[in-house]
N, CA and C atoms as a LAMMPS dump frame, in Angstrom:
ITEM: TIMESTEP
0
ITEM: NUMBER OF ATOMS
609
ITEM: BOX BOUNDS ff ff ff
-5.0000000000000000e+02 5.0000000000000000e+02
-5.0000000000000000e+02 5.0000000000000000e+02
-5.0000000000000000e+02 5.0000000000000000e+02
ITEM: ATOMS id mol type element x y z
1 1 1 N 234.631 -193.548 439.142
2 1 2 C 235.379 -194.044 440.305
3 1 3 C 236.608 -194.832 439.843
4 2 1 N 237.627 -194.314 440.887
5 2 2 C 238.955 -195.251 440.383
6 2 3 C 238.675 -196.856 440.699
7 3 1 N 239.38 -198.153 439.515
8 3 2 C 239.468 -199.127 440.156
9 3 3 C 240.3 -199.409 441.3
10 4 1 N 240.004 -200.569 442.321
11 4 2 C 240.454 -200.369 443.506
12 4 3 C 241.322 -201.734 443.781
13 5 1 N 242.549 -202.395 444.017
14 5 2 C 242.873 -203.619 443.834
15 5 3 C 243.151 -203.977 445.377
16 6 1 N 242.773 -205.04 445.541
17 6 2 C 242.863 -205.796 447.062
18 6 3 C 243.897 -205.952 447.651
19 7 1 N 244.378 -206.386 448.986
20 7 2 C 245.264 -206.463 449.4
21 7 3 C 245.581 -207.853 450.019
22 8 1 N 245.128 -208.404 451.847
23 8 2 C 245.317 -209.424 452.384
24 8 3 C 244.383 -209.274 453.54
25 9 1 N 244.469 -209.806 454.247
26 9 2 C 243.495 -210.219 455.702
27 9 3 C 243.417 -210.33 457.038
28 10 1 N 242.907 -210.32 458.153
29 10 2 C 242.697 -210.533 459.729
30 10 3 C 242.281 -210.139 460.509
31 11 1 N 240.911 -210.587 461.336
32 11 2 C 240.371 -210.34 461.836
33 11 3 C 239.116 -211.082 462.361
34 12 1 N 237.749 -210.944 463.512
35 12 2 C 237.09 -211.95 463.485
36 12 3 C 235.98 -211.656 464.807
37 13 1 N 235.348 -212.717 465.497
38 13 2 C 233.929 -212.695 465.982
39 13 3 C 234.027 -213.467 467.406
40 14 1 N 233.305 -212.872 467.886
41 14 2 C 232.407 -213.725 469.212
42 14 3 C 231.373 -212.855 469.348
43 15 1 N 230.302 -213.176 468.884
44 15 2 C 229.391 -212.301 468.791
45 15 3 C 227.697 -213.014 469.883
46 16 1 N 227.593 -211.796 471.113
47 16 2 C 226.264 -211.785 471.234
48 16 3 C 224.956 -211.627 471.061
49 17 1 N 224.108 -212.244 470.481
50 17 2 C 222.792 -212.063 469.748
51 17 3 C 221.77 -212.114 471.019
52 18 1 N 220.892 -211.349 471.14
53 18 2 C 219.758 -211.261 472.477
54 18 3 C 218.923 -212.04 471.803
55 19 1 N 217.568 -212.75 472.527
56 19 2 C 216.442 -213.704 472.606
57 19 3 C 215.591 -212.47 471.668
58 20 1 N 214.469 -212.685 471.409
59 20 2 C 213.238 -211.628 471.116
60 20 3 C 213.13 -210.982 471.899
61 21 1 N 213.082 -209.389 471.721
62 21 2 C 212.81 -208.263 472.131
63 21 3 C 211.232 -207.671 472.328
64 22 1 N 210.88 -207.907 473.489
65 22 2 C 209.28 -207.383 473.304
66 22 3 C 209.188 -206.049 472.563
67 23 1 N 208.694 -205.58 471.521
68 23 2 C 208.01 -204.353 471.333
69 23 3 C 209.019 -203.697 470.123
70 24 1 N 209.726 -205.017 470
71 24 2 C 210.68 -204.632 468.63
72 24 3 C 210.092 -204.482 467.398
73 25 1 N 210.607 -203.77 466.551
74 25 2 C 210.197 -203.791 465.317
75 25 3 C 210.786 -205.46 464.572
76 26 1 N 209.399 -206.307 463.41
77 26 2 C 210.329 -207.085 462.795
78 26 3 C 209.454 -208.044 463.786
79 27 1 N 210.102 -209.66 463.458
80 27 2 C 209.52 -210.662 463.952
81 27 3 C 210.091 -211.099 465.062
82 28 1 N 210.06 -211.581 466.243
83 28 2 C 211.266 -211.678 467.169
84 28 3 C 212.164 -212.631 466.539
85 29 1 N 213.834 -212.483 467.752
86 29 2 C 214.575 -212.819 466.826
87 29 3 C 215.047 -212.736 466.104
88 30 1 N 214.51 -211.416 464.918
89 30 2 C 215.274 -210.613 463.83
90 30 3 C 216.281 -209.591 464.3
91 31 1 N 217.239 -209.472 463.429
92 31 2 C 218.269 -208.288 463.894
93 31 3 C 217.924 -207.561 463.123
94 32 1 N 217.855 -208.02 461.619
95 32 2 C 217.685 -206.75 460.456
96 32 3 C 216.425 -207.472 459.336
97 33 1 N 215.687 -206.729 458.512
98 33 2 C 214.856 -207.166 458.316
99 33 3 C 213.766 -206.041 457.189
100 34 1 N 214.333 -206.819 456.131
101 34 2 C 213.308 -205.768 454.998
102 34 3 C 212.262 -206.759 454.434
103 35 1 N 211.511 -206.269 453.234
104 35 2 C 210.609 -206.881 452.605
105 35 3 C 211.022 -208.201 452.038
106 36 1 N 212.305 -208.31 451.488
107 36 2 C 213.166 -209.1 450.831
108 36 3 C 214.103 -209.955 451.625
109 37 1 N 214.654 -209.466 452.886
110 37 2 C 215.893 -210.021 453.128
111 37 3 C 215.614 -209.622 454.902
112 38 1 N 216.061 -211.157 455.696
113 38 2 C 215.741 -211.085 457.003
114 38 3 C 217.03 -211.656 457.362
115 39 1 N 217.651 -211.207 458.243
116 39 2 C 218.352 -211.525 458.947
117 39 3 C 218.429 -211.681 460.58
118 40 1 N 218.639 -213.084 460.863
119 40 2 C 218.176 -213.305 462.476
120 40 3 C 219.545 -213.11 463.291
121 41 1 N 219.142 -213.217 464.626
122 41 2 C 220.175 -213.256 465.567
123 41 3 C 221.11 -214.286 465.738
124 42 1 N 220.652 -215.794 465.352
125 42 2 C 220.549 -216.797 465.051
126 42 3 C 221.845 -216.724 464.147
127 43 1 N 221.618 -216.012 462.951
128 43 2 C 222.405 -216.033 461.923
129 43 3 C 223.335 -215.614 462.17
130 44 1 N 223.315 -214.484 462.982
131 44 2 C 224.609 -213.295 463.27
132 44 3 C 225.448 -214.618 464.473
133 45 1 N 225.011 -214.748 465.37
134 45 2 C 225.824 -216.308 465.927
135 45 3 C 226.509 -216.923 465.261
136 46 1 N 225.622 -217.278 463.948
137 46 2 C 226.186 -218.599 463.664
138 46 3 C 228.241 -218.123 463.099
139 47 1 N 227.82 -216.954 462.275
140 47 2 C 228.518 -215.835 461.806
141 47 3 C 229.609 -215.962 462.667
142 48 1 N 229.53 -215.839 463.861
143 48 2 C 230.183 -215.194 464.858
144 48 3 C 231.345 -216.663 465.548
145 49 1 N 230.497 -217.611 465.664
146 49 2 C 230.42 -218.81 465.517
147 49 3 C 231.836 -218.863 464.958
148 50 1 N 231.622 -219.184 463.455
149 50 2 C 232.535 -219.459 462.669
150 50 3 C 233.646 -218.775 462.643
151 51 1 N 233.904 -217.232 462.99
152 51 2 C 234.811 -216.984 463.231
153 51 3 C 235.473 -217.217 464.296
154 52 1 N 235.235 -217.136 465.604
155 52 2 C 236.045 -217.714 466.633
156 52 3 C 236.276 -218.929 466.154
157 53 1 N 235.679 -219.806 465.919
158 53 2 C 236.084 -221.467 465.355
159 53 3 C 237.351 -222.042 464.126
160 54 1 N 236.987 -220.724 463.712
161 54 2 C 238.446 -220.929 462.667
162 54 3 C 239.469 -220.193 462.979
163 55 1 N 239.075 -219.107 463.582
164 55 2 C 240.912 -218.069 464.508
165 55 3 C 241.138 -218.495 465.599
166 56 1 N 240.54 -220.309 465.883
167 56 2 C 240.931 -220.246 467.526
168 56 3 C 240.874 -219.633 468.459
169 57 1 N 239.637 -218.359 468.357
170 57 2 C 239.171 -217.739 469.189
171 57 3 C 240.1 -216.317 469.337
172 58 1 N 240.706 -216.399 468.255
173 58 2 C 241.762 -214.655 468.127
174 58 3 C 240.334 -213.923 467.747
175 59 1 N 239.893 -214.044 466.868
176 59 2 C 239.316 -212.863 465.945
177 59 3 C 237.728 -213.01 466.638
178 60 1 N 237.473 -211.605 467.06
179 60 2 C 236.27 -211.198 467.844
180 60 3 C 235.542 -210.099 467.704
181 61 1 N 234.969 -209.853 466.416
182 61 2 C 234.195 -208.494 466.269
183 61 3 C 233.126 -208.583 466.63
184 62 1 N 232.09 -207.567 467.465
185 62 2 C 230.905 -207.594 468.154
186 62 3 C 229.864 -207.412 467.06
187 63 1 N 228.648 -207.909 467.674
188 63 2 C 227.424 -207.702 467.045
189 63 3 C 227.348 -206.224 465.974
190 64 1 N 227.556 -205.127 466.564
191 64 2 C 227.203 -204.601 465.543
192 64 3 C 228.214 -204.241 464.43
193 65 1 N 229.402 -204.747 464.398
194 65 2 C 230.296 -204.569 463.636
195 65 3 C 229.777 -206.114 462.318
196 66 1 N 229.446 -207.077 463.082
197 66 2 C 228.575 -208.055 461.892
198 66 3 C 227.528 -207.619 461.012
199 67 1 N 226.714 -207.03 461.811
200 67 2 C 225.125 -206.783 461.248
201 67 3 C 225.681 -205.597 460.519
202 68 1 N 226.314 -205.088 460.429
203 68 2 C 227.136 -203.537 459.522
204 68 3 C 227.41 -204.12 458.448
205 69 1 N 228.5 -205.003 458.107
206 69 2 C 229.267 -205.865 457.4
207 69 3 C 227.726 -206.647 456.604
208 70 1 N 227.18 -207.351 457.369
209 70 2 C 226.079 -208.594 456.545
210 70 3 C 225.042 -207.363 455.619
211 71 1 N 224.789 -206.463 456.571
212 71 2 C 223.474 -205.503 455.886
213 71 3 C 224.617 -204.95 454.819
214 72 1 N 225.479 -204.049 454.791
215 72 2 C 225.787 -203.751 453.479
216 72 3 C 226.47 -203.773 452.738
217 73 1 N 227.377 -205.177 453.123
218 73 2 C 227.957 -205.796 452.087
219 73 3 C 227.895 -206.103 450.63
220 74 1 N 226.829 -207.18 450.376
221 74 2 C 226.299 -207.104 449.367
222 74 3 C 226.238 -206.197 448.253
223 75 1 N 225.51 -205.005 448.574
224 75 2 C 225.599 -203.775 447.04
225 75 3 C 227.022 -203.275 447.025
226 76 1 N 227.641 -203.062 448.04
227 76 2 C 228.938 -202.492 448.287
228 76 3 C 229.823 -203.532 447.495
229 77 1 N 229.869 -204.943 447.447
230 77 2 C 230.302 -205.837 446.16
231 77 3 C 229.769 -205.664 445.21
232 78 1 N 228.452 -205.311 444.74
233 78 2 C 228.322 -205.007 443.478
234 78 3 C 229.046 -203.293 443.128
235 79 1 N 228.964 -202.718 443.843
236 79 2 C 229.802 -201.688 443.551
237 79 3 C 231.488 -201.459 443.261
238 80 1 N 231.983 -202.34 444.044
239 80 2 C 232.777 -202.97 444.053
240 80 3 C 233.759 -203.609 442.577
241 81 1 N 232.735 -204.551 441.693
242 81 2 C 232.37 -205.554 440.799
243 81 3 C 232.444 -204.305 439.524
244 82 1 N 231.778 -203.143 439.795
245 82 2 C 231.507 -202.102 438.578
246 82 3 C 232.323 -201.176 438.395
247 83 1 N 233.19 -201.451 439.398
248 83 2 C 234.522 -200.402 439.557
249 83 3 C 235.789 -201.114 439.294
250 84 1 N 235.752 -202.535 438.948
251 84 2 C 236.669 -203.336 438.335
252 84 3 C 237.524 -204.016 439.44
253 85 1 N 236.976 -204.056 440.584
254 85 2 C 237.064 -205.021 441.976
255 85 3 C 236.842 -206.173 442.015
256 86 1 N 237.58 -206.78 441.991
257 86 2 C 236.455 -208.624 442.191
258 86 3 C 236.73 -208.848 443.563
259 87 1 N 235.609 -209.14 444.274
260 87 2 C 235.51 -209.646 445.443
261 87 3 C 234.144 -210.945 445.311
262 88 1 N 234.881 -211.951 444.447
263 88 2 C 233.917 -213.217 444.465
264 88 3 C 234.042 -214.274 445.532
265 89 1 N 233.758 -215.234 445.663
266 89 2 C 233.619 -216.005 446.548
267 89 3 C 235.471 -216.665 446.405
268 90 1 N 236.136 -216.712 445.657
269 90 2 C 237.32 -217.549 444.946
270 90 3 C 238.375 -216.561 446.048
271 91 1 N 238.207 -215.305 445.474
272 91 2 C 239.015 -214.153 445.839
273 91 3 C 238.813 -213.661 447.794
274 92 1 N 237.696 -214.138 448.301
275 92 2 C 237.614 -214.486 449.169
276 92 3 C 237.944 -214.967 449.848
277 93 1 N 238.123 -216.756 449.594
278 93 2 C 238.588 -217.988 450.284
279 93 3 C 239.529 -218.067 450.312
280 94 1 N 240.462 -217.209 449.159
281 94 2 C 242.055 -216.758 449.8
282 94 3 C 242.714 -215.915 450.214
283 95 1 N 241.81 -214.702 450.331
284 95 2 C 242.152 -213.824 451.346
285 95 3 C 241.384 -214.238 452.742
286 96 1 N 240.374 -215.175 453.114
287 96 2 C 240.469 -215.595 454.151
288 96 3 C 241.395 -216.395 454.626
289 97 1 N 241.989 -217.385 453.988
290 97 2 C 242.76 -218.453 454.471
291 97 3 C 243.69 -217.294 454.843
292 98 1 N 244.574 -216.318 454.189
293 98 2 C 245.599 -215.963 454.281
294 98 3 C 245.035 -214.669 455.989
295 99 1 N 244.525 -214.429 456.126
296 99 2 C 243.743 -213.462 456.859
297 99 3 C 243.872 -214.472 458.457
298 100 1 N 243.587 -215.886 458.249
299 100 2 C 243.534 -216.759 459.841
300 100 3 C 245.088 -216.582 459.675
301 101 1 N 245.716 -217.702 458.936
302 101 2 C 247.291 -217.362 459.071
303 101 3 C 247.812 -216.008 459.495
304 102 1 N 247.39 -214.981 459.542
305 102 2 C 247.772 -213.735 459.792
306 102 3 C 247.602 -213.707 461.275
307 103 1 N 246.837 -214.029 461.342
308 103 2 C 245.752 -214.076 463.43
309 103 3 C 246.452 -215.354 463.763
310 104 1 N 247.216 -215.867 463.407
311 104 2 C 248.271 -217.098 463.76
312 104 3 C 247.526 -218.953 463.649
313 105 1 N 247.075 -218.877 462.897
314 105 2 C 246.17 -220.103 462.512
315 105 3 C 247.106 -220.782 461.401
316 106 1 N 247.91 -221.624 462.169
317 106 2 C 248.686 -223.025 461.083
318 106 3 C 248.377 -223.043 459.543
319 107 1 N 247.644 -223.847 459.603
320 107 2 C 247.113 -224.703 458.517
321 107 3 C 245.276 -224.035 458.642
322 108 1 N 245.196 -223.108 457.669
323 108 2 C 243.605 -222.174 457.785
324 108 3 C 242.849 -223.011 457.227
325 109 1 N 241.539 -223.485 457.553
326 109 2 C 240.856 -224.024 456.532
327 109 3 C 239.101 -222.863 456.887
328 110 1 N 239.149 -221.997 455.847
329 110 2 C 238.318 -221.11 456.616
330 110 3 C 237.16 -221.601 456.05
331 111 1 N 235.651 -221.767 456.75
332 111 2 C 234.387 -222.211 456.566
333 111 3 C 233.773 -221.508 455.84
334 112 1 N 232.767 -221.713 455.228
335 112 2 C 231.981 -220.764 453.994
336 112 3 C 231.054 -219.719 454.621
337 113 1 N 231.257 -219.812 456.263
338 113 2 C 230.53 -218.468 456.814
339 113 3 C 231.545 -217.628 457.017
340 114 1 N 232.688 -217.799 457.241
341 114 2 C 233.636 -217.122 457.089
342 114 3 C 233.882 -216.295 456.078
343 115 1 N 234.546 -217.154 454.485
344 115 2 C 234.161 -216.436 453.449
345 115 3 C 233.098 -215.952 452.924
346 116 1 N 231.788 -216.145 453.251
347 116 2 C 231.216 -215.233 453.048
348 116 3 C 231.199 -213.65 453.786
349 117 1 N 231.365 -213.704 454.999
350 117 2 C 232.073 -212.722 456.004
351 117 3 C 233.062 -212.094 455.243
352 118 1 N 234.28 -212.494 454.674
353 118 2 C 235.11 -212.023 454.42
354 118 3 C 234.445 -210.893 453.094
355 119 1 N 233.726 -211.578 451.928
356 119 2 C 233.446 -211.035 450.634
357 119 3 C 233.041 -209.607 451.351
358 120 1 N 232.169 -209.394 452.447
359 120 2 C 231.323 -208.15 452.811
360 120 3 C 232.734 -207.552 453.343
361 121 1 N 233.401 -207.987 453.915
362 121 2 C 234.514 -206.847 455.156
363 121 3 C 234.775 -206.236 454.113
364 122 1 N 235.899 -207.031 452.8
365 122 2 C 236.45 -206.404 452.117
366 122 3 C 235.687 -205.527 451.22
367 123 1 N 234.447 -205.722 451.04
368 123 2 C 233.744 -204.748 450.114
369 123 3 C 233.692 -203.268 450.686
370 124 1 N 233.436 -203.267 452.33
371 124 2 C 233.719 -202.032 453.025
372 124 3 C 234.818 -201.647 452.902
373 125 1 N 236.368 -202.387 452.837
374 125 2 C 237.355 -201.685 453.167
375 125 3 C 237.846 -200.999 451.469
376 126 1 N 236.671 -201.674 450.43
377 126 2 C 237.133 -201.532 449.352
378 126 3 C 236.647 -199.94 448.937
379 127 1 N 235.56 -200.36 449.35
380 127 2 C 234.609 -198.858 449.717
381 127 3 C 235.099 -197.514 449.968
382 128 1 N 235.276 -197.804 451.152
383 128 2 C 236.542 -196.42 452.365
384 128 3 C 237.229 -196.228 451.277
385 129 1 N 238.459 -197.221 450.528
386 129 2 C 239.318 -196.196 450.086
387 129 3 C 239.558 -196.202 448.733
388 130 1 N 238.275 -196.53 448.137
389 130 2 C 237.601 -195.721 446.896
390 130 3 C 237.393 -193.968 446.906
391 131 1 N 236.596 -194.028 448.194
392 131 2 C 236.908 -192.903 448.652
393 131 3 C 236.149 -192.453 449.886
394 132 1 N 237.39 -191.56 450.337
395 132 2 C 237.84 -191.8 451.873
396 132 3 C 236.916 -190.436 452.233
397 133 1 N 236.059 -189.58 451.469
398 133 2 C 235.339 -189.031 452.102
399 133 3 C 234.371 -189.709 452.933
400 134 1 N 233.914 -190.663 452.463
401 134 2 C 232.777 -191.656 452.738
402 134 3 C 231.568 -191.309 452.119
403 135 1 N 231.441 -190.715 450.744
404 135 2 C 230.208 -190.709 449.956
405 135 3 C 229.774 -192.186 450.033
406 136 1 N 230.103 -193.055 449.539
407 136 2 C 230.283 -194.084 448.984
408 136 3 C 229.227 -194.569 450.42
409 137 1 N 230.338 -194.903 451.139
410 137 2 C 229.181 -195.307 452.484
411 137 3 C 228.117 -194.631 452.919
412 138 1 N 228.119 -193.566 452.498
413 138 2 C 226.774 -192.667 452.878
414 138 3 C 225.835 -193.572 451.508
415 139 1 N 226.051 -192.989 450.942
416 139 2 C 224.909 -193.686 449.552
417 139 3 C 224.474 -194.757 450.077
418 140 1 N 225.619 -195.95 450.361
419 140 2 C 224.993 -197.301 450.744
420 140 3 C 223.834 -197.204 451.973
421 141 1 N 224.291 -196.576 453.051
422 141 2 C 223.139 -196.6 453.843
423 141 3 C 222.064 -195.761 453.377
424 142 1 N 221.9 -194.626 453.074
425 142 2 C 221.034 -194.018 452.342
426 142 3 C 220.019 -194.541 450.947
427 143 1 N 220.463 -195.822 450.482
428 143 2 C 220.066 -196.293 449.344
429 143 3 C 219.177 -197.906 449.939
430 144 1 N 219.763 -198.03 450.935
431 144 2 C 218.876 -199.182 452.319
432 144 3 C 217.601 -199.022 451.826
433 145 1 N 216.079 -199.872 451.65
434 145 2 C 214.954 -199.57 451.689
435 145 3 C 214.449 -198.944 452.654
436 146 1 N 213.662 -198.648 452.618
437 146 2 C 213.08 -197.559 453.805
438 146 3 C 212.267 -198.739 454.336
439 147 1 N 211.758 -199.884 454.085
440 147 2 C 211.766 -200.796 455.047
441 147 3 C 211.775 -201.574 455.974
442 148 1 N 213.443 -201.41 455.779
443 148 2 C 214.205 -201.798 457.081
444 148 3 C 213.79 -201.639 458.171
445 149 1 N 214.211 -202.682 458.959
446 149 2 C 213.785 -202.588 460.74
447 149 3 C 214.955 -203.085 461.02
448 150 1 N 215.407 -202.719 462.217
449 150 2 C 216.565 -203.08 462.595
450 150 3 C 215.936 -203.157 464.343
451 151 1 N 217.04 -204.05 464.614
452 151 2 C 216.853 -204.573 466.122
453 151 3 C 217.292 -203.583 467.048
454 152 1 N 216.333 -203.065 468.367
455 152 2 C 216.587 -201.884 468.703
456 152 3 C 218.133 -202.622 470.04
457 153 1 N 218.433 -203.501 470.161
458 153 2 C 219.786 -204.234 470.585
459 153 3 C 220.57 -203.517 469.729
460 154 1 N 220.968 -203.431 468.71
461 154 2 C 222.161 -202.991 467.673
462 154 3 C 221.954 -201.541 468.101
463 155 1 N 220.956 -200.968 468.066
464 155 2 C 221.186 -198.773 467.886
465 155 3 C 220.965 -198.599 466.935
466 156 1 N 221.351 -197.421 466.209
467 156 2 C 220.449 -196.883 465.445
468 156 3 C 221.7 -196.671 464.568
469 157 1 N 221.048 -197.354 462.918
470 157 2 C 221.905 -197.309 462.019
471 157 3 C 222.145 -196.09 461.441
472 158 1 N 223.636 -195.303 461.148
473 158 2 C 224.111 -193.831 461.168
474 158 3 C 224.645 -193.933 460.001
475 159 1 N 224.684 -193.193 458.854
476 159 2 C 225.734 -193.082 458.144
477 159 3 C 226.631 -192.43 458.275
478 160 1 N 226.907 -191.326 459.393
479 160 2 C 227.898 -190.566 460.079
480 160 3 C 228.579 -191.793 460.645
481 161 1 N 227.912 -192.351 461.906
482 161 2 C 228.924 -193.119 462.536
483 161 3 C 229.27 -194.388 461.741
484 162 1 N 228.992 -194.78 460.636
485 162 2 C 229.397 -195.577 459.556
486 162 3 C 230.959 -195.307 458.851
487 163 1 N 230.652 -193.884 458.918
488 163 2 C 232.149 -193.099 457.952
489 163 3 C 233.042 -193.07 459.146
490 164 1 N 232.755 -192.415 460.291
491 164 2 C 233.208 -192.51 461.452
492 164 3 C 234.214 -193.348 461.5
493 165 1 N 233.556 -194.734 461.613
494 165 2 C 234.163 -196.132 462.508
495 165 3 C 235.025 -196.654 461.101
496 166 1 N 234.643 -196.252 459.74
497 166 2 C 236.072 -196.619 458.442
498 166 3 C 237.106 -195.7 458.746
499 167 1 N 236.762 -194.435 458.592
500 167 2 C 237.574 -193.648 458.952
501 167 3 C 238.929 -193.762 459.51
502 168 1 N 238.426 -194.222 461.005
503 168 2 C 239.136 -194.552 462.104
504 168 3 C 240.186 -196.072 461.916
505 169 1 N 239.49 -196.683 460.84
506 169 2 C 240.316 -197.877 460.833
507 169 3 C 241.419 -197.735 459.967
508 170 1 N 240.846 -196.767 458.753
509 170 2 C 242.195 -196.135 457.851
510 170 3 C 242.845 -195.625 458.526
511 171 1 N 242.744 -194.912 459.447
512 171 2 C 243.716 -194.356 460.411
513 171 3 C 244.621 -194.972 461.481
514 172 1 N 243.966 -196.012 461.896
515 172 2 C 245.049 -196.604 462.821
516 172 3 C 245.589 -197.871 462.044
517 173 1 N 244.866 -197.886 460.569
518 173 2 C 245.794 -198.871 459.954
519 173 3 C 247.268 -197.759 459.2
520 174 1 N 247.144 -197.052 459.072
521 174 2 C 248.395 -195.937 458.625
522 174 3 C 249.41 -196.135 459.649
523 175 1 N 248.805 -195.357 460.963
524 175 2 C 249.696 -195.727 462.473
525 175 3 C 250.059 -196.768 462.836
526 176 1 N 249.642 -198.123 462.337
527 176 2 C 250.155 -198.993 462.701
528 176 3 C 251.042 -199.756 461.984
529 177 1 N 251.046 -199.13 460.534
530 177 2 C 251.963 -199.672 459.606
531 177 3 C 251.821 -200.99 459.201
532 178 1 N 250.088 -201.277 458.856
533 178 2 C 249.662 -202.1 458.394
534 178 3 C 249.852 -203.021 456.978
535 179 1 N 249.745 -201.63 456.125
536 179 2 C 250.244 -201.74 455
537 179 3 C 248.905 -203.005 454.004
538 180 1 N 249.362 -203.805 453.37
539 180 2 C 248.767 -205.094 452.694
540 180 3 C 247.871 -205.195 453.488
541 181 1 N 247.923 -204.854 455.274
542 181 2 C 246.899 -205.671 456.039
543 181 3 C 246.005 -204.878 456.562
544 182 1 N 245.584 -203.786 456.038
545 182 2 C 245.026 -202.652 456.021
546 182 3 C 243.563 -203.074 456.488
547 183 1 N 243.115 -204.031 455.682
548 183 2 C 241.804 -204.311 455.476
549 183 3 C 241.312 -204.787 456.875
550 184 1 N 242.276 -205.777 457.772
551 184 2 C 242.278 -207.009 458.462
552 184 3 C 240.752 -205.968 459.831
553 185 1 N 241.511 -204.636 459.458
554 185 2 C 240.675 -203.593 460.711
555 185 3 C 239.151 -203.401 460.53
556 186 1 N 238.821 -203.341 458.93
557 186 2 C 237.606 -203.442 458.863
558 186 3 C 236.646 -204.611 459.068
559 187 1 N 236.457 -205.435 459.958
560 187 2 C 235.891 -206.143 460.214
561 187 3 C 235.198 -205.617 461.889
562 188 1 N 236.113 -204.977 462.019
563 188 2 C 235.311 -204.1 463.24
564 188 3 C 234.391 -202.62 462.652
565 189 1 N 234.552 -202.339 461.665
566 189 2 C 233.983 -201.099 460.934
567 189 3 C 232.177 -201.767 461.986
568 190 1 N 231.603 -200.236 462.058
569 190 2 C 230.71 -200.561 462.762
570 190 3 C 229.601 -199.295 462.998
571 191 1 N 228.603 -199.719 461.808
572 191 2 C 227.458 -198.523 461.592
573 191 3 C 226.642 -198.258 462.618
574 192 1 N 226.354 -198.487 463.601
575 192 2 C 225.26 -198.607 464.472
576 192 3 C 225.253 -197.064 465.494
577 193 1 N 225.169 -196.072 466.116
578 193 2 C 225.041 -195.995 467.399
579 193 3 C 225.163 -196.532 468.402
580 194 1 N 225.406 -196.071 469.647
581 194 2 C 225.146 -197.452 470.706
582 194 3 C 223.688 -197.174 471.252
583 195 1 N 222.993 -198.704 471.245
584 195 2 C 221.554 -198.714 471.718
585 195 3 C 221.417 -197.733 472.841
586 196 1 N 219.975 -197.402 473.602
587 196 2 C 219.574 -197.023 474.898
588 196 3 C 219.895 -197.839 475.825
589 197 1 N 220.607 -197.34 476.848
590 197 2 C 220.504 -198.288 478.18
591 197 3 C 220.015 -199.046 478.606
592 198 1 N 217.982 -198.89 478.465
593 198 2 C 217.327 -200.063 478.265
594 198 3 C 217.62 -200.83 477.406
595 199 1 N 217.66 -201.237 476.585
596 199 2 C 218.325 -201.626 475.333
597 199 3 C 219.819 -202.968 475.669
598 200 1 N 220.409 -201.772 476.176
599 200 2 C 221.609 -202.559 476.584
600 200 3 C 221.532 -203.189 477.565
601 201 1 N 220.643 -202.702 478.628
602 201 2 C 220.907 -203.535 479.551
603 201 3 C 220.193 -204.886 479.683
604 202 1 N 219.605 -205.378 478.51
605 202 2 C 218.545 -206.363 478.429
606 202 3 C 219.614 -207.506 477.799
607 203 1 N 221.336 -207.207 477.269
608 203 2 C 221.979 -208.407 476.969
609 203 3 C 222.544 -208.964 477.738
């Protein structure tokens, strides 16, 4: 794989998390949830939280564009890391700061849920255009433990509609003549399906 070098930032959250789901897979309260690694609704808030709080309420990506980003971030930085990418916490905190300033935020002082947010976006956008078939994102979801439970609120995690929703952001970041700020779109990147009606209509 070619190395892949970073660019700049913008983008962000108001995110709705539902109560416990009767008859969900997982403990209530969980959104995502393996042997190893649980992630609550709680968390995805807090997440969500922090971004409206530091873009002054510009930057608003929905629930499942978070839980996309938090679930497979992580290996996607180590992949990232092995392809001669650094996306550390350092490289982060200044492409976040520079990322609020972009969404029109003065003086950025972005919170460590933020940069951590940020390390995962960019690992996706680093991902996509490593390569833009979307192997890369297929593997990642495909390489998920079989484990996993996911909150039937989010839908059903796709690696089609995973490549899909990058896809689409390389694309209207081209059309829009984004350029450096290419990335700012993947923060809406967004693996999920949309839930069942029941489903939805319970937020």
């Amino acid at each position: 794989m070619r190395s892949v070098r970073l660019a700049v930032l913008a983008a962000s959250s108001l995110l709705l998390a539902g109560c416990a789901v009767p008859g969900q897979g997982g403990d209530p309260g969980v959104a995502l949830e393996t042997a190893d690694v649980k992630v609550t609704t709680a968390e995805l808030d807090a997440i969500a939280a922090a971004w409206a709080e530091d873009s002054e309420g510009v930057l608003m990506p929905d629930r499942q564009a978070l839980a996309t980003s938090t679930l497979l971030g992580p290996s996607l930085i180590d992949f990232a890391t092995a392809n001669d990418a650094t996306i550390n916490e350092g490289v982060a905190a200044t492409f976040a700061s520079e990322w609020l300033r972009y969404a029109g935020v003065e003086d950025p002082e972005p919170s460590d849920a933020v940069i951590a947010s940020t390390q995962n976006v960019l690992a996706l956008y680093v991902a996509t255009y490593t390569d833009t078939s979307g192997s890369i994102l297929r593997n990642a979801v495909e390489d998920l433990p079989e484990d996993l439970v996911v909150s039937p609120r989010l839908g059903e995690l796709s690696a089609d509609a995973l490549i899909e929703s990058a896809q689409t952001a390389v694309g209207d970041a081209e059309v829009g003549g984004l350029g450096n700020y290419s990335f700012t779109l993947f923060l809406d990147v967004d693996g999920f399906t949309e839930p069942s009606p029941s489903w939805a209509a319970r937020d």
